[in-house]
Phi, psi and omega in degrees: 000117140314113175271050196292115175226127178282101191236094176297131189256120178215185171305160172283157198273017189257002188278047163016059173338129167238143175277137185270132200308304178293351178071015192271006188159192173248184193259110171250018193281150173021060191241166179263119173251162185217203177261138172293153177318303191260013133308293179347295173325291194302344174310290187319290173333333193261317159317309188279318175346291213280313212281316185287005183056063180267316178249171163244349167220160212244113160247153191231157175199138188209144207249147201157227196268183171276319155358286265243335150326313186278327169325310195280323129001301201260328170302287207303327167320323184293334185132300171354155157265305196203138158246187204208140157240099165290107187237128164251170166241359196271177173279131153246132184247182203288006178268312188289330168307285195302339176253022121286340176272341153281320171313342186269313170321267187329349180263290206283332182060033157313129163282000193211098169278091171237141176209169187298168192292325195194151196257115204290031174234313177196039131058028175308315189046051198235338186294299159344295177281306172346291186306311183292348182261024171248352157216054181012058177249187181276155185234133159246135168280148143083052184256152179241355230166128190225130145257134189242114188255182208299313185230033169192169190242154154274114169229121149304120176244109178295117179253144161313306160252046146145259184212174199201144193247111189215178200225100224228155180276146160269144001270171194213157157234137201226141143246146181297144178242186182272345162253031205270324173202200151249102164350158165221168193317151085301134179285160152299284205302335202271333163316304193274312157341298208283344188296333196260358189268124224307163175209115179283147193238120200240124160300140159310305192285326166315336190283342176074052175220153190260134162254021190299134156341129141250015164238146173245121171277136213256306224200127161236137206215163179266141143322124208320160183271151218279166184229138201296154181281185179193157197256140186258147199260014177193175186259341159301306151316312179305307172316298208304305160334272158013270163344268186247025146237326193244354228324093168217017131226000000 
């Protein structure tokens, strides 16, 4: 079974988001980048498929700058086989991800998609369900828990209230949650090993998708600063507050 894992290059997430002086975005100039968190998962996952002899090749793709090459590095570090970079320079937002990732899918014939649920930079949580109704398979979101039965996945789903269990048709698409596993290390050999290991490289416009924006960002702003607490010297006070300054009973 083939294994297409989706990966995004965004801020680290240990990294202190800056507001850009014009307010037009944040500041990604000389900032420390990374893997998004929950690619990460979906790597690692795909890895462990292969180390159980569930898939048998691992492709990661990932779509963005020529940069965006070293993220698919560390997925190959990581266990991958080979990667795919659709590279642009325009802004993508998640309609335009998923109909590049379907143009890729449709090249690689993978049984299986998995990428994170959602990306830490600006947290949509659309590509995933995008991709799949634009090529119609089945999907699980949110996954905490993947079973692989003869032509279908057992996925565990984290739900608001508490998890749900469903049984999904291959082929599929699945995304990662925060407990589907813990990501591991890359070693030094498995580093330089990834050096050696291919990575295609596909202009966005051969694929023939309009990747154009359809959301416009009007204002990006810092969240207001938290305004300090105060201590009540009773519970008859504290109600009072409550009440009639936070009136929030």
């Amino acid at each position: 079974m083939k294994v297409l894992v989706a990966v995004k290059r965004v801020i680290d997430a240990y990294v202190k988001v800056r507001v850009k002086a014009d307010g037009s975005g944040v500041e990604t100039q000389n900032v420390k980048m990374s893997m998004n968190p929950f690619c990460e998962i979906a790597v690692e996952e795909a890895v462990r498929m292969k180390e159980a002899g569930i898939a048998s090749e691992i492709v990661v793709v990932s779509c963005g700058q020529q940069n965006s090459q070293e993220t698919i590095r560390t997925a190959l570090a990581m266990g991958a086989d080979r990667g795919i970079l659709v590279q642009t320079d325009e802004e993508l937002q998640p309609l335009a991800i998923a109909k590049l990732l379907k143009a890729v899918v449709e090249k690689e014939q993978p049984e299986v998609v998995l990428m994170g649920k959602q990306a830490v930079d600006n947290d949509f949580n659309q590509t995933g369900q995008m991709l799949s109704a634009l090529l119609g398979w089945s999907q699980a979101t949110f996954a905490s828990k993947i079973e692989k039965a003869d032509s279908s996945l057992t996925v565990t789903r984290e739900i608001d209230g508490g998890l749900e269990t469903v049984e999904i048709k291959l082929p599929a698409v699945v995304t990662a949650d925060l407990r589907l596993n813990e990501p591991r290390y890359a070693s030094l050999p498995n580093i330089m090993k990834a050096k050696k290991k291919p990575i295609d490289v596909l202009p966005a416009a051969d694929l023939g998708v309009d990747a154009a924006p359809r959301l416009q960002v009007v204002k990006v702003s810092e969240p207001p600063v938290r305004q300090a607490g105060v201590k009540v010297g009773s519970v008859a006070e504290l109600v009072d507050k409550l009440k009639n300054e936070a009136k929030v009973i």
